[in-house]
VEXKEMAR-12860 format. One line per field, with one value per residue: x, y, z of N, C-alpha, C, O in turn; residue in one letter; residue number from 0. Coordinates in Angstrom, 3 decimals, decimal comma, m for minus. Last residue first. Example, Ala and Ser with C-alpha at 12.3 -4.5 7.8 and 13.67 -1.06 7.14 Angstrom:
2
n.X	12,850_13,190
n.Y	m2,250_m5,690
n.Z	7,080_7,800
ca.X	13,670_12,300
ca.Y	m1,060_m4,500
ca.Z	7,140_7,800
c.X	12,900_13,200
c.Y	0,030_m3,300
c.Z	7,870_7,800
o.X	13,409_14,236
o.Y	1,138_m3,319
o.Z	8,039_8,465
residuo	S_A
num	1_0
END
This chain:
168
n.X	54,524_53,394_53,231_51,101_49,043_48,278_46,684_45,667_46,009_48,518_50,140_49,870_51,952_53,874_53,760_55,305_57,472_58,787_59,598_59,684_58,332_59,541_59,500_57,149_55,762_57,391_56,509_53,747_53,863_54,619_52,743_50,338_51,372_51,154_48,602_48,000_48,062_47,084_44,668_44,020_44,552_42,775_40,330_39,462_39,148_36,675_34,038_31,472_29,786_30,056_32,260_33,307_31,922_33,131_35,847_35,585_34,717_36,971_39,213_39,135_40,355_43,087_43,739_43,300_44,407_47,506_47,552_47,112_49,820_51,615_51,602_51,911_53,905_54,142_54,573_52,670_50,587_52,286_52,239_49,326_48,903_50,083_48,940_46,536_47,253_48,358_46,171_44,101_45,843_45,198_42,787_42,267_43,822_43,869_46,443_48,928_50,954_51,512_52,886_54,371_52,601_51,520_54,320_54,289_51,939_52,700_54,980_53,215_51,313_52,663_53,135_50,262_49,252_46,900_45,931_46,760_45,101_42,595_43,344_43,627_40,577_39,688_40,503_40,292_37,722_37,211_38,210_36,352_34,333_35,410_35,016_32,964_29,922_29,137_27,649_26,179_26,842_25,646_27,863_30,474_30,108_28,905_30,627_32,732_31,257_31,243_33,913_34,617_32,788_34,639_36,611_36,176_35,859_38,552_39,135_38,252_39,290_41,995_41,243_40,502_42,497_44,594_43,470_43,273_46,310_46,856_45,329_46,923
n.Y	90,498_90,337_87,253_86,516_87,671_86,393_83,671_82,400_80,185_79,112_81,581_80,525_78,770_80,488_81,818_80,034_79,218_81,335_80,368_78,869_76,398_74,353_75,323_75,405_73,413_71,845_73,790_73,296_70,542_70,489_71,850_70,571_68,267_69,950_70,182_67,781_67,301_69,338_69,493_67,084_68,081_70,340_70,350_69,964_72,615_73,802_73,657_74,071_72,193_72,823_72,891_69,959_68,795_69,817_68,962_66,488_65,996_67,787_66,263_64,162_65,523_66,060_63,707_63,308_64,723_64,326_61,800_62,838_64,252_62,425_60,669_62,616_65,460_68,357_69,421_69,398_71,192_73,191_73,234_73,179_75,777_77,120_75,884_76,815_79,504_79,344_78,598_80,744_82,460_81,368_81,439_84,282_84,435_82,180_79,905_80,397_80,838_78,586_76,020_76,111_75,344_72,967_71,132_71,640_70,612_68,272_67,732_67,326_65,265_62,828_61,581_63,699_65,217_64,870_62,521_62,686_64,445_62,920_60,474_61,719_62,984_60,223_59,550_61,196_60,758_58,129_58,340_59,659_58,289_56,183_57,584_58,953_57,459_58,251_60,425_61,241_64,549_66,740_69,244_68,237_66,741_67,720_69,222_66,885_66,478_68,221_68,416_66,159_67,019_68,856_67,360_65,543_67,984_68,850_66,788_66,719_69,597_68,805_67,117_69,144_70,855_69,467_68,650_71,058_71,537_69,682_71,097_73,201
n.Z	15,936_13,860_13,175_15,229_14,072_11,477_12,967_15,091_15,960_15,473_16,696_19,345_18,989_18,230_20,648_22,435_20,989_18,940_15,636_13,600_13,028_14,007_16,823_17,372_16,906_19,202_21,436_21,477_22,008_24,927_25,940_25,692_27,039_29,747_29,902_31,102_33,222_34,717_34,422_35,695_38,384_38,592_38,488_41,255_41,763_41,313_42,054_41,525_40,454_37,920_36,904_37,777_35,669_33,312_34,004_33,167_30,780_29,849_30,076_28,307_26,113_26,736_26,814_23,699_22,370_23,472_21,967_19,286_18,639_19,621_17,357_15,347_15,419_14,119_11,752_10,494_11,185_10,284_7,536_6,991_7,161_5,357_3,186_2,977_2,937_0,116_m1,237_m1,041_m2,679_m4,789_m4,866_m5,594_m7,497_m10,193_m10,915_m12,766_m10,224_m9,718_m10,310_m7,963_m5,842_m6,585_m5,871_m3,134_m2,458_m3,043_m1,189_1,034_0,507_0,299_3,193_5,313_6,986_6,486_7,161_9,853_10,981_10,776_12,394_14,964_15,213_15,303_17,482_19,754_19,599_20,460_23,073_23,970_23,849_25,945_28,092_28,155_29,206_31,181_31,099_27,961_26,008_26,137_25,813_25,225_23,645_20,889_20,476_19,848_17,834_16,156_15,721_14,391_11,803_11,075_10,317_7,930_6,739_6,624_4,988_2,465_1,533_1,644_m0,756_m2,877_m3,066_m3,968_m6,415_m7,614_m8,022_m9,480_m11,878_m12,499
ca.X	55,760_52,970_53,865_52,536_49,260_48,818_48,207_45,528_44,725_47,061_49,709_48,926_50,584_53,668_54,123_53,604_56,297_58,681_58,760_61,010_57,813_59,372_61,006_58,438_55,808_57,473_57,592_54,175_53,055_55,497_53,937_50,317_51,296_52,818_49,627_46,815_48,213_48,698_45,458_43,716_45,187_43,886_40,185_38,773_40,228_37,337_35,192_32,090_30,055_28,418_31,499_33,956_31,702_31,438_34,859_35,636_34,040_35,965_39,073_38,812_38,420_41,892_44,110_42,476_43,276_46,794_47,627_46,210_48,503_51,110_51,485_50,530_54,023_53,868_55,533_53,633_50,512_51,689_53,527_50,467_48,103_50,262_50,485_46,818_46,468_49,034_47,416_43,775_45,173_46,884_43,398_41,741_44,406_43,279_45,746_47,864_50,925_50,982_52,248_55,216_53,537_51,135_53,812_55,453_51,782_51,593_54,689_54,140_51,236_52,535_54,297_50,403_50,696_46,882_45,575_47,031_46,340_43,172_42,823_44,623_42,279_39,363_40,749_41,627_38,071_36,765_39,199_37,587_34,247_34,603_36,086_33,881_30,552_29,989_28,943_25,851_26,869_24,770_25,979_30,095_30,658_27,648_29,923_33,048_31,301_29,995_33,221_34,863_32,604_33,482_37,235_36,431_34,915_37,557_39,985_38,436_38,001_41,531_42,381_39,884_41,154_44,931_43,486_42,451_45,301_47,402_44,865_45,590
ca.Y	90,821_91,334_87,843_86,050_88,110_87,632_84,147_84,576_80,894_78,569_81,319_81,792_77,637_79,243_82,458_80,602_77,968_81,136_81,159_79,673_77,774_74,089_75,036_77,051_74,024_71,415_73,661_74,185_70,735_70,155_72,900_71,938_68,011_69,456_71,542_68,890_66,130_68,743_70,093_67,022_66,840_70,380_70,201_68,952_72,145_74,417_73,528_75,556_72,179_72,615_74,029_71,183_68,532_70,199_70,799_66,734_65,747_68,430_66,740_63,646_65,230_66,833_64,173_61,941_65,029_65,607_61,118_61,549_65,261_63,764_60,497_62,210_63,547_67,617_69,912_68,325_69,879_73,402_73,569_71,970_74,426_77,542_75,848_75,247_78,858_79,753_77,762_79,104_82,534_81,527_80,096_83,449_85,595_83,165_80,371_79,517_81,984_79,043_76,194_76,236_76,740_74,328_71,667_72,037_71,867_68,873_67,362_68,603_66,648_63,945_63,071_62,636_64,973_66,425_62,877_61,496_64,668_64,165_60,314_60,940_63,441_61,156_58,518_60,929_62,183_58,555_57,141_60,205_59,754_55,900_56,669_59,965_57,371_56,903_60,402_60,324_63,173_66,065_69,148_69,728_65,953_66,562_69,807_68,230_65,080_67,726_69,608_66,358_65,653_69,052_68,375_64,718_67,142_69,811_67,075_65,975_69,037_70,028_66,664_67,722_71,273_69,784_67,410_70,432_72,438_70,027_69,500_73,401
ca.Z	16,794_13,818_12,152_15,175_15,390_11,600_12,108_14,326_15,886_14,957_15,050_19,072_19,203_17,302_19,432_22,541_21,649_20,257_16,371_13,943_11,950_12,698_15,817_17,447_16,119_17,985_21,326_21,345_20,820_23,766_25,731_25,223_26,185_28,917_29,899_29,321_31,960_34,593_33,678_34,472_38,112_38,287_36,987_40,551_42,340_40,145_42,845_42,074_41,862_38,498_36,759_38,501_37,142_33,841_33,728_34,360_31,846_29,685_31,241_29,701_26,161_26,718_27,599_25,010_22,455_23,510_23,017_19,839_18,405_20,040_18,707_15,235_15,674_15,433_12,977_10,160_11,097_11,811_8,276_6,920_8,334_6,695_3,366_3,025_3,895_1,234_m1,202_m0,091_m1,187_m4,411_m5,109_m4,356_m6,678_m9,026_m10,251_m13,323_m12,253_m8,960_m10,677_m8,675_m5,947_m6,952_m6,986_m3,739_m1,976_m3,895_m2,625_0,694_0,710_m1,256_2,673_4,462_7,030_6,382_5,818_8,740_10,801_10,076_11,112_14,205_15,121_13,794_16,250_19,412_18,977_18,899_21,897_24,145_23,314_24,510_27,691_27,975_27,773_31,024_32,025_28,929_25,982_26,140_26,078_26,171_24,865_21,955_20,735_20,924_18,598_16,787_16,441_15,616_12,921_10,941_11,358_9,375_7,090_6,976_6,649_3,574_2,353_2,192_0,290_m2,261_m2,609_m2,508_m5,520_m7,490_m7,009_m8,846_m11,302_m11,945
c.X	57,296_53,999_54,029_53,698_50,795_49,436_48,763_47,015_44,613_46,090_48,717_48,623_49,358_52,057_53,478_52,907_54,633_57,446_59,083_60,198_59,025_59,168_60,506_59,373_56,192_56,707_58,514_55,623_53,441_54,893_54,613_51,893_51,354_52,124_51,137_48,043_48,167_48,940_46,564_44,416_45,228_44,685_42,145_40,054_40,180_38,880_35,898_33,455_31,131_28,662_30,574_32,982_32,018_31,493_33,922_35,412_34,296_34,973_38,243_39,078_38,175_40,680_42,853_43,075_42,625_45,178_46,995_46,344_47,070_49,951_51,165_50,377_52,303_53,554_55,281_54,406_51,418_51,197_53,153_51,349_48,787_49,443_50,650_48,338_46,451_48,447_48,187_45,509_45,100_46,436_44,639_42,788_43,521_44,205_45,294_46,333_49,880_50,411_51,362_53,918_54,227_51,617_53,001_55,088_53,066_51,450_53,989_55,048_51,988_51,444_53,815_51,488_51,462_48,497_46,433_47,734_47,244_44,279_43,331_44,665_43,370_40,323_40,874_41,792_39,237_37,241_38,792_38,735_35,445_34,646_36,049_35,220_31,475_30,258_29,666_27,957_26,304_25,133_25,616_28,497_30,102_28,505_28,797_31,826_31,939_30,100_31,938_34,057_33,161_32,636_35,560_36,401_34,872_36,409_38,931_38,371_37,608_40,160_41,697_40,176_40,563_43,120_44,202_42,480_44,442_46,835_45,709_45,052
c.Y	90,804_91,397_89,359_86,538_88,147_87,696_85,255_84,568_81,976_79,053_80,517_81,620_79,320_78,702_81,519_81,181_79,074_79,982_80,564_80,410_79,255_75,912_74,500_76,759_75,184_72,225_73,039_74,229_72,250_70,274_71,936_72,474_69,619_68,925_70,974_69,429_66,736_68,094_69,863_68,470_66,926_69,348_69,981_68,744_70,960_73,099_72,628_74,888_73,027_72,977_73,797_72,374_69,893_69,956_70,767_68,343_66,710_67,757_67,553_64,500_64,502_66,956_65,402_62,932_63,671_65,969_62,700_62,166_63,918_64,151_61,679_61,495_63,515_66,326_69,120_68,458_68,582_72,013_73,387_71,699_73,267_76,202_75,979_75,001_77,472_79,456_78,089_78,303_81,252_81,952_80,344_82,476_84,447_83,662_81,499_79,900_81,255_80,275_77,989_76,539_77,268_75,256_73,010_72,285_72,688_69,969_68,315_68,417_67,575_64,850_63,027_62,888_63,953_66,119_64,183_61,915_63,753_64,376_61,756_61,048_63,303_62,281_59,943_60,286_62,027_59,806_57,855_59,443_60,415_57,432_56,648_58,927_58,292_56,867_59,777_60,622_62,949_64,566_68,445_69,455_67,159_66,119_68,973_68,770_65,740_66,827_69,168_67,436_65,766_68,209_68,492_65,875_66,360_68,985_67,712_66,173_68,428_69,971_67,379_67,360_70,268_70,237_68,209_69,427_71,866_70,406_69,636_72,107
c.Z	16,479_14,928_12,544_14,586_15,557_13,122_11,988_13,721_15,259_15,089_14,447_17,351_18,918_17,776_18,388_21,304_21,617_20,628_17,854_14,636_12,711_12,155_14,503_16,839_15,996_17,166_19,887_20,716_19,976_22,595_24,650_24,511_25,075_27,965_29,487_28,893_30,619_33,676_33,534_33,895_36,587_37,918_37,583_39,362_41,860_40,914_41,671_42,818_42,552_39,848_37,903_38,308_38,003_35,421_34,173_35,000_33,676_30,493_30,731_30,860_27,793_27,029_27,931_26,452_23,299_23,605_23,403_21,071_19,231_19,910_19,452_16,644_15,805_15,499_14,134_11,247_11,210_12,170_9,682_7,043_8,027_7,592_4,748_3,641_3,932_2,500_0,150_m0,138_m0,218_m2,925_m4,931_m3,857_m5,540_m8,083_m10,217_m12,824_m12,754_m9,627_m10,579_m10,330_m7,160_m6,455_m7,250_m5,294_m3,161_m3,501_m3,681_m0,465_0,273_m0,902_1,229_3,284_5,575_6,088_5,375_7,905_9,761_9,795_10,160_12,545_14,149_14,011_15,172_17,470_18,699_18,231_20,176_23,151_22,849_23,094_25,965_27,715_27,197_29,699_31,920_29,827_27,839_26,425_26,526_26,916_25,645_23,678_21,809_21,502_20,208_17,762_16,881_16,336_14,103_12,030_11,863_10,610_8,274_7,310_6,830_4,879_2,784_2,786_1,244_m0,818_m2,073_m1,865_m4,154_m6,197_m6,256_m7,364_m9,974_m11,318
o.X	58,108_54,508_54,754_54,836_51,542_50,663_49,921_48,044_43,547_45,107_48,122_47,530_48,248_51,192_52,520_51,717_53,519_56,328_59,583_60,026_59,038_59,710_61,462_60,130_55,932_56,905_59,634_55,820_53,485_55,763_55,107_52,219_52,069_52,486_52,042_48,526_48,267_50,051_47,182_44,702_46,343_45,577_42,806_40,654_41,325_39,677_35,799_33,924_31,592_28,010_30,414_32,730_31,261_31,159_33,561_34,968_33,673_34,197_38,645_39,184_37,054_40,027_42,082_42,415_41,446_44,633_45,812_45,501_46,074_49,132_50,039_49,284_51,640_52,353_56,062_54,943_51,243_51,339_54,172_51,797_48,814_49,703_51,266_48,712_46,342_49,288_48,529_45,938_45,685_47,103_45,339_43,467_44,192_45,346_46,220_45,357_49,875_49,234_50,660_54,278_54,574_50,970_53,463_55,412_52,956_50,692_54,417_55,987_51,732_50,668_54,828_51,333_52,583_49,035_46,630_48,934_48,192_44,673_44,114_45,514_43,856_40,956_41,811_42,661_39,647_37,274_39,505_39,776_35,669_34,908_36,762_36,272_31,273_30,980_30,820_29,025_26,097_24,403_25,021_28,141_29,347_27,966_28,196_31,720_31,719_29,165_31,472_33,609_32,422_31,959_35,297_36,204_34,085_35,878_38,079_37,579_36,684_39,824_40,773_39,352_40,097_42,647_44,365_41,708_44,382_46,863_44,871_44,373
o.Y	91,109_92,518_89,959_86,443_89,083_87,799_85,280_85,208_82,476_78,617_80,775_81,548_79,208_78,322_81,936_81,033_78,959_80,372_79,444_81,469_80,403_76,472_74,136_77,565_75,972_71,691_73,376_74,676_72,503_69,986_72,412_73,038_69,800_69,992_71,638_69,242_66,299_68,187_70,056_68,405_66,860_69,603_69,363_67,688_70,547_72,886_71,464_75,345_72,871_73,841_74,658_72,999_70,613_70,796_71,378_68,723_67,185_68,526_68,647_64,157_64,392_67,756_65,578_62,503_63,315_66,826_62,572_62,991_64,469_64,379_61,622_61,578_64,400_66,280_69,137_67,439_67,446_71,619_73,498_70,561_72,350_75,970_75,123_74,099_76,939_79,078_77,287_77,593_80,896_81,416_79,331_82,567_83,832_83,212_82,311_80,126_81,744_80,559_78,367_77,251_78,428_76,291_73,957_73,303_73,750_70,624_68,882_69,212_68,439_65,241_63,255_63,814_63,693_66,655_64,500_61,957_64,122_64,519_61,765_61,465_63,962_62,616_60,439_60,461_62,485_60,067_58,040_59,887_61,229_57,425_57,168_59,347_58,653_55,977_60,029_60,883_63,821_63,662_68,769_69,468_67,017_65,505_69,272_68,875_65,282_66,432_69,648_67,262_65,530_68,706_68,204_65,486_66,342_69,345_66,989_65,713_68,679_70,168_66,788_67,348_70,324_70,047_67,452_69,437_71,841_69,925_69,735_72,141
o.Z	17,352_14,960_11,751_15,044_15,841_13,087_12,407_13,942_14,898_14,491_13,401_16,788_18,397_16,987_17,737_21,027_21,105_20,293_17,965_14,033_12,266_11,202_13,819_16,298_15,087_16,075_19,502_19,585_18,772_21,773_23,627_23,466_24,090_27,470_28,980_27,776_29,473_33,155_32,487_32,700_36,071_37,109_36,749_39,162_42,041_39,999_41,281_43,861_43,683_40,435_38,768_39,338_38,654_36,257_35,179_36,083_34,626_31,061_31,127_32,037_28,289_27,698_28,874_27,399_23,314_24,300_23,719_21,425_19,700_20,800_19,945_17,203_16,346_15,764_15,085_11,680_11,653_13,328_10,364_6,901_8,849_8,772_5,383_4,391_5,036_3,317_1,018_0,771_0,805_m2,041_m4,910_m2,834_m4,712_m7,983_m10,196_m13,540_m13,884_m9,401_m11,517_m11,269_m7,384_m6,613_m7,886_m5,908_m3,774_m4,217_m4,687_m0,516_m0,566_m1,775_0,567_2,488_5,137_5,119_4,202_7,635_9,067_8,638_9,211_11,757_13,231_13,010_14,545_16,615_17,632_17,029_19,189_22,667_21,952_21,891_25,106_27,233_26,038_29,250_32,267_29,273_28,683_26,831_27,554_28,094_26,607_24,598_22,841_22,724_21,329_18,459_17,913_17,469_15,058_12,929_13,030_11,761_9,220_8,361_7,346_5,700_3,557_3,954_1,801_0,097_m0,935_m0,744_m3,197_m5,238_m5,027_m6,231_m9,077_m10,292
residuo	X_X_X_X_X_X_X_X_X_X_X_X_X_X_X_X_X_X_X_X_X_X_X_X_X_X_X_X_X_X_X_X_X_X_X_X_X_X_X_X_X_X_X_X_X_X_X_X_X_X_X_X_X_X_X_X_X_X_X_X_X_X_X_X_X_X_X_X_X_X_X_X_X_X_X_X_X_X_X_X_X_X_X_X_X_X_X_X_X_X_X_X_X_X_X_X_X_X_X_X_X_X_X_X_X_X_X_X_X_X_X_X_X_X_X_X_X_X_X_X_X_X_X_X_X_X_X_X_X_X_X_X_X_X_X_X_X_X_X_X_X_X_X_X_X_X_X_X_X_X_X_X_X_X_X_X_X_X_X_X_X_X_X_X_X_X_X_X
num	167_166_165_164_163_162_161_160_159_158_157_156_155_154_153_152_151_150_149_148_147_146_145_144_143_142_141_140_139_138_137_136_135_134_133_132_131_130_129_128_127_126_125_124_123_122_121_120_119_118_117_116_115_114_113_112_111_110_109_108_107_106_105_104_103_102_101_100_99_98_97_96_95_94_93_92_91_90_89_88_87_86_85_84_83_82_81_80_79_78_77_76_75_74_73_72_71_70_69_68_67_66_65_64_63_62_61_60_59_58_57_56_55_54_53_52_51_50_49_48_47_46_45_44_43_42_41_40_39_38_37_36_35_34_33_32_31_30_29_28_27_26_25_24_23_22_21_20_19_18_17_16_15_14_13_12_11_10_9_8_7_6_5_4_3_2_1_0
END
């Protein structure tokens, strides 16, 4: 059960730092200032980084290995969240923390450039910046089709609707 405990901790961690990015997503969408997407863009990469860290970190899968084994101890919930911990740390580990950085500076510097493109109906703006987006996408893809034995699209759909993946 201690076991457990310290993946719950762990778990919320991340969720916290995850928590911060979304605001820090949420203030780039709204509000941030134009000159400050250099800056915006290093901080989301950081606390990224940072997550994935924590999330990859190897007495993760350690401790994941324990309360499995533990797992006759747990709730029906708590064998729930395990498996959900399990499933985001198979999807986590599958991808180089270089990656998962260099992906979200690629990213956040083309949400400036969205807005621009939204405002001024010339959507031709965002393509340079997708070029940069879309191979990072595919190799992200590609490292978690071969960790979870799934097709690239298959694998990056599983971070969003797990079932979906399991249902083809």
């Amino acid at each position: 059960m201690q076991v457990y405990r310290s993946l719950e901790e762990r778990f919320a961690r991340i969720s916290s730092i995850e928590d911060a990015i979304g605001i820090l997503q949420w203030d780039t969408e709204t509000m941030m200032p134009e000159g400050a997407a250099d800056s915006r863009s290093d901080q989301l990469a950081t606390l990224k980084g940072l997550a994935h860290e924590l999330l990859t970190a190897p007495d993760t899968g350690e401790l994941l290995a324990q309360a499995d084994q533990d797992s006759g101890q747990l709730y029906d919930w708590q064998r729930s969240n395990l498996r959900e911990m399990r499933r985001i740390y198979l999807h986590g580990s599958a991808v180089p923390a270089d990656l998962v950085e260099a992906s979200s500076r690629a990213v956040s510097k083309s949400e400036l450039v969205w807005r621009e493109a939204r405002q001024n109906g010339d959507f031709a703006l965002l393509l340079p910046h997708l070029a940069q987006v879309l191979p990072f996408q595919r190799q992200i893809g590609q490292a978690k089709g071969e960790a979870l034995e799934l097709s690239p699209y298959d694998a990056l759909l599983d971070s969003y609707d797990p079932v979906y993946a399991r249902r083809q």
